[in-house]
C-alpha positions in Angstrom: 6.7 10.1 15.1 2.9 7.6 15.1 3.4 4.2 15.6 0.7 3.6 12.2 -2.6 3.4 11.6 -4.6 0.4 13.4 -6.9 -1.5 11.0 -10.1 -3.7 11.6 -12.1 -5.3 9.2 -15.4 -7.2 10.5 -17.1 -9.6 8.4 -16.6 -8.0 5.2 -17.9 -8.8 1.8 -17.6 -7.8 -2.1 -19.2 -8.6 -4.7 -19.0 -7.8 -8.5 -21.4 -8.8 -11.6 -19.8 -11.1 -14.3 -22.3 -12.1 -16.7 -25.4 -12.9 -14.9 -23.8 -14.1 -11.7 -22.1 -12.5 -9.0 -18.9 -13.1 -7.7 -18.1 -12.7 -4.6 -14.2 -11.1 -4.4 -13.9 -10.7 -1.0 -16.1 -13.1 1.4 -16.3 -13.0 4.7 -12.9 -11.8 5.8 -12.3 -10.5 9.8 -8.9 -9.2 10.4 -7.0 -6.9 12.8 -3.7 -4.9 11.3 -1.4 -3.9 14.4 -0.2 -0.1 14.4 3.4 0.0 12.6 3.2 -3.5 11.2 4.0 -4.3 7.2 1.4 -7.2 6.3 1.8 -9.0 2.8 -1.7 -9.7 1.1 -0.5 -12.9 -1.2 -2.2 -15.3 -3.6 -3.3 -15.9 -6.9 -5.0 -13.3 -9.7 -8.6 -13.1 -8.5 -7.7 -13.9 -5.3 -9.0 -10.6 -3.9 -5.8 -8.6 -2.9 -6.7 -5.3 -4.8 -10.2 -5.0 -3.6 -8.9 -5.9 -0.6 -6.9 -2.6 -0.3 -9.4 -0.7 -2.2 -12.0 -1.2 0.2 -9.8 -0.4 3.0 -8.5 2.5 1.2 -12.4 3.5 0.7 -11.8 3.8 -3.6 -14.2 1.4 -3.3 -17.4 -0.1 -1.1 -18.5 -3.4 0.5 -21.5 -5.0 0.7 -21.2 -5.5 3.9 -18.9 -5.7 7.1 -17.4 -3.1 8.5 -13.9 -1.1 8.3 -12.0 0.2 11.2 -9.1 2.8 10.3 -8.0 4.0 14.0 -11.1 5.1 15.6 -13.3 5.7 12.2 -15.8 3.6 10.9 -15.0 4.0 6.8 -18.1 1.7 5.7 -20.2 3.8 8.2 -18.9 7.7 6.1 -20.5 9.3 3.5 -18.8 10.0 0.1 -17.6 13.7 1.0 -16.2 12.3 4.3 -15.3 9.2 2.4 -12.8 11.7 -0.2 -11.1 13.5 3.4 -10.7 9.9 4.3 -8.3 8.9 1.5 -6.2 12.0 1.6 -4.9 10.8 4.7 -4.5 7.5 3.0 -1.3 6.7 1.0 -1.5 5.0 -2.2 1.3 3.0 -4.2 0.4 1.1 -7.4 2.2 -1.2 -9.8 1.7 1.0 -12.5 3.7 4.2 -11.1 0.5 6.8 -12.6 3.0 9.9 -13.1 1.9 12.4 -15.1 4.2 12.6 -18.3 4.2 16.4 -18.8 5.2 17.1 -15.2 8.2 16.6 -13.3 9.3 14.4 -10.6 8.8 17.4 -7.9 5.3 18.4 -9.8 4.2 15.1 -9.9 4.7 14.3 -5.5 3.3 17.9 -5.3 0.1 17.5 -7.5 -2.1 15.5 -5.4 -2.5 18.3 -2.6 -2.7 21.2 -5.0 -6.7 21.2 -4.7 -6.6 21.2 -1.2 -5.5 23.9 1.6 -2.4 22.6 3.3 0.0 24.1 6.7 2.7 23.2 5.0 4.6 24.3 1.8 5.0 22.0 -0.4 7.5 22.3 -2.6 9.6 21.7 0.8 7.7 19.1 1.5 7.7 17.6 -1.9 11.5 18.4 -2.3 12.3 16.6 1.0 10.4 13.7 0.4 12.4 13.0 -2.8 15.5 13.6 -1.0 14.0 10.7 1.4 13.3 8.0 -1.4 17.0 8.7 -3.0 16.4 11.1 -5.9 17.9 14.3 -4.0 18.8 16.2 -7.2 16.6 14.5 -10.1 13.2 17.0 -9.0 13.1 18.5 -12.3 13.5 14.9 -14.6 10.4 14.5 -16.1 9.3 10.6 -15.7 10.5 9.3 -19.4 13.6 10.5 -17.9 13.9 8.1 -15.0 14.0 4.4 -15.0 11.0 2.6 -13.4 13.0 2.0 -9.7 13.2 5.8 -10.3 9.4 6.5 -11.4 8.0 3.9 -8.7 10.3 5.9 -6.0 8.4 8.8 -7.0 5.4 7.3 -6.4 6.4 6.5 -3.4 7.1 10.1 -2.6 3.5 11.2 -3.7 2.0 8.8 -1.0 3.9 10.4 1.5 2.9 13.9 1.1 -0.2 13.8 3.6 2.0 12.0 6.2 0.1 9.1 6.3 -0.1 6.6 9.1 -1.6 4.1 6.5 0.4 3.0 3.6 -1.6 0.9 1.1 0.9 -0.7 -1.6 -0.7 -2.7 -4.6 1.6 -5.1 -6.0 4.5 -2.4 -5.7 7.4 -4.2 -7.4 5.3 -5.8 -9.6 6.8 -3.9 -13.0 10.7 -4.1 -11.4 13.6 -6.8 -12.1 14.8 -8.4 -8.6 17.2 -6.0 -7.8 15.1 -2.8 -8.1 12.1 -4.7 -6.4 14.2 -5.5 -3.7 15.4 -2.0 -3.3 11.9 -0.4 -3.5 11.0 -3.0 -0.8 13.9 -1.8 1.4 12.4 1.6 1.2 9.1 0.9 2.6 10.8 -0.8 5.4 12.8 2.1 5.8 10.6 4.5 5.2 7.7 2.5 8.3 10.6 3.0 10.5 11.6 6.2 10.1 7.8 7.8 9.4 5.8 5.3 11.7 3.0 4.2 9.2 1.1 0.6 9.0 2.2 -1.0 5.6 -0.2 -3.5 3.7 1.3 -5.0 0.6 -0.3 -6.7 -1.9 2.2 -8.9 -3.8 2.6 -12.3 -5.4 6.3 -11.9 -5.2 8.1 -14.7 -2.2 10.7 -12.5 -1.3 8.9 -9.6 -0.5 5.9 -11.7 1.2 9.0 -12.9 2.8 10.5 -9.8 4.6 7.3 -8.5 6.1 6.0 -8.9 9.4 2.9 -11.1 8.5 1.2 -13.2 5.5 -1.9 -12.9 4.6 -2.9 -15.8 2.0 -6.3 -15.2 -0.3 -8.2 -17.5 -2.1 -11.3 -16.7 -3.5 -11.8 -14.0 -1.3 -11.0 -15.5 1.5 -8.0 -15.8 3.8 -7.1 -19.1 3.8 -3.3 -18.6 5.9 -2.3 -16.3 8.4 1.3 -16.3 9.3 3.3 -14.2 11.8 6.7 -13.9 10.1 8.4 -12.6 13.3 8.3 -15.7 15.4 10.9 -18.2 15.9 13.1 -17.2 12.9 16.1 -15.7 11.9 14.9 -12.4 9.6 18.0 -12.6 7.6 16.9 -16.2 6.8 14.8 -14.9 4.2 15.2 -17.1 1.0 14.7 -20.3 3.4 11.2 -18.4 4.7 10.2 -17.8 1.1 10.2 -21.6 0.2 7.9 -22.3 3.3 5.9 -20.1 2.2 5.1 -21.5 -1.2 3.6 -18.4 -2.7 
């Protein structure tokens, strides 16, 4: 099993138009990700945590600064190196971006259909399901499942390409408590059993909470950096959420 991806991002910037100014969305930001870690990305809409992970997921570019995954300069790769680069990336959004007309085992398969694989992967695909708790459900199409279900799906997609990088855009986001809580249990599960680096995007406190480290934006810029594994009890996590005051 890796250990996860290592991350390093120098100096970056973002900007995007609005109007006739430009705003900058991420400013300035220098950051180190240890391998195997699960880092929450908090703070308020506009704060910058999506084009935070989109840049470090390469769906989109900076300015300037550079990007570290491993030992590969992402800023520094053009756009055909740039598209082998994210298929080693995985991707979970808020909005779960099944396709309706496929199944749940269609769906985890269909990102690596274009591409030549050493695997097959409808094994894969059928294992990975098995993995995320929906061992038996691979023909439901999505209006079938709930959105726990459809989200654990997702999940399963990202994992096809056994990625050592996990990038997970306000995952819970569209879940009640409970099922947020158990999709969050699932990437922890899933970083120890798989070895990947986690960074989660979230304005939720109890899952900022339960990972290893806070991030805190504010107009593009990190304002708080918190190690959550120091000097605490990790099943104290509801007293850790209201020091945090996300």
């Amino acid at each position: 099993m890796s250990e996860g991806a290592s991350v390093g991002v120098s100096g970056l910037y973002k900007a995007f138009q609005a109007g006739d100014a430009r705003i900058a969305a991420i400013d300035d930001i220098t950051l180190d990700l240890r391998p195997g870690s699960v880092v929450a990305v908090t703070g308020p809409s506009g704060s910058g945590k999506s084009t935070l992970l989109h840049l470090i997921g390469a769906i989109d570019r900076a300015d300037s600064g550079t990007i570290m995954v491993d030992d590969v300069e992402i800023t520094a790769l053009r756009r055909g190196k740039l598209a082998a680069h994210r298929r080693g990336i995985g991707f979970v959004f808020q909005r779960y971006h099944l396709l309706p007309a496929l199944t749940a085992l269609d769906n985890v398969v269909a990102p690596v259909l274009p591409y030549r694989v050493k695997y097959d992967r409808t094994a894969r695909a059928r294992e990975l399901l098995d993995a995320v708790g929906l061992g038996g459900r691979e023909r439901s199409l999505p209006s079938q499942l709930s959105g726990g279900q459809q989200q654990r799906v997702a999940i399963a997609r990202a994992l096809m390409n056994k990625p050592r990088l996990l990038l997970a855009d306000e995952p819970t986001g569209n879940l009640d408590s409970t099922n947020g809580s158990q999709i969050l249990d699932l990437l922890l599960s899933l970083r120890q059993q798989r070895g990947m680096t986690i960074l989660l995007a979230t304005h939720e406190q109890h899952i900022a909470a339960s990972c290893d480290r806070l991030l805190r934006l504010t107009d593009g810029r990190v304002v708080e950096d918190l190690d959550l594994t120091e000097g605490e009890d990790p099943a104290d996590t509801l007293a850790r959420a209201a020091r945090l005051r996300l």
